[in-house]
N, C-alpha and C positions, 0 to 999 in steps of 0.2 A: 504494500500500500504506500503511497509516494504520498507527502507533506503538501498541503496547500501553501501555494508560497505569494505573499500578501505585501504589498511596495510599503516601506517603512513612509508614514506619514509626514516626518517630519525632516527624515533624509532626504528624503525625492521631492519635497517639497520646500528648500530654506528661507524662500521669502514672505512663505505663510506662517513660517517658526518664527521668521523675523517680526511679520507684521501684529503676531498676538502677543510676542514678549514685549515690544515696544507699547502696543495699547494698554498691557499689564502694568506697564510701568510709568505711561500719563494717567490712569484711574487711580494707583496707587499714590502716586504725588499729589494726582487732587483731592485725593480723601486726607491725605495726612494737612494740607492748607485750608482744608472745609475744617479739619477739625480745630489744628491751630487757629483758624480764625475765631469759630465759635468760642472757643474756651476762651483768649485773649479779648472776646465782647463781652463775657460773664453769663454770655446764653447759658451754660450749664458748669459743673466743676467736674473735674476730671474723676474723681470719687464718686462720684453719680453715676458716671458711666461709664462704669471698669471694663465691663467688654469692649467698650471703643478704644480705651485707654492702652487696654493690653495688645487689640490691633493696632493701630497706631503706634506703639512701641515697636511691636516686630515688625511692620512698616517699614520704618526710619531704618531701624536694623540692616533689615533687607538692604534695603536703599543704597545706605552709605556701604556696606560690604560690597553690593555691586559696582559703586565707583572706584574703590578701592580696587577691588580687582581688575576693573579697566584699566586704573593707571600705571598696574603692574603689568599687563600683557598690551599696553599700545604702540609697544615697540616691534613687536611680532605683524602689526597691520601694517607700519611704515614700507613705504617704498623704499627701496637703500639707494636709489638713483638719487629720490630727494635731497637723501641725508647726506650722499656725494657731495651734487652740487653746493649744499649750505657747506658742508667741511670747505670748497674749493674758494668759496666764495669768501671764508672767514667768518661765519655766523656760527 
């Protein structure tokens, strides 16, 4: 009996991977400034609403370990033509 073999969703597809990390991550930023903002009007106190408290924490989390990690691995995107030209040029 031979395996159904089934296109990996997210390999054969990267700009669809790309387009719902990316939208993950402008809803996530606008939850975490919806909620900053509210809290900094006095609409509610963060103790009131510890389930948003405790999302919004792992939010930010999230957040900042994924810049984090970008800054570690943007050197891996560069083009090394660029980084040529800036060494040749003196930058």
């Amino acid at each position: 009996m031979t395996a159904l073999r089934m296109p990996h969703p997210l390999r054969d597809h990267p700009e669809a991977a790309r387009t719902v990390r990316d939208a993950f991550w402008v809803l996530a930023l606008g939850f975490i400034a919806a909620y900053a903002f509210f809290v900094a009007l006095g609409a509610f106190s963060p103790g009131d609403v510890i389930g948003l408290s405790i999302a919004a924490a792992i939010l930010v989390g999230l957040w900042l370990l994924r810049a984090w990690s970008q800054a570690h691995h943007h050197d891996e995107h560069r083009d090394p033509r660029l980084a040529h030209a800036r060494e040749r040029r003196g930058f």
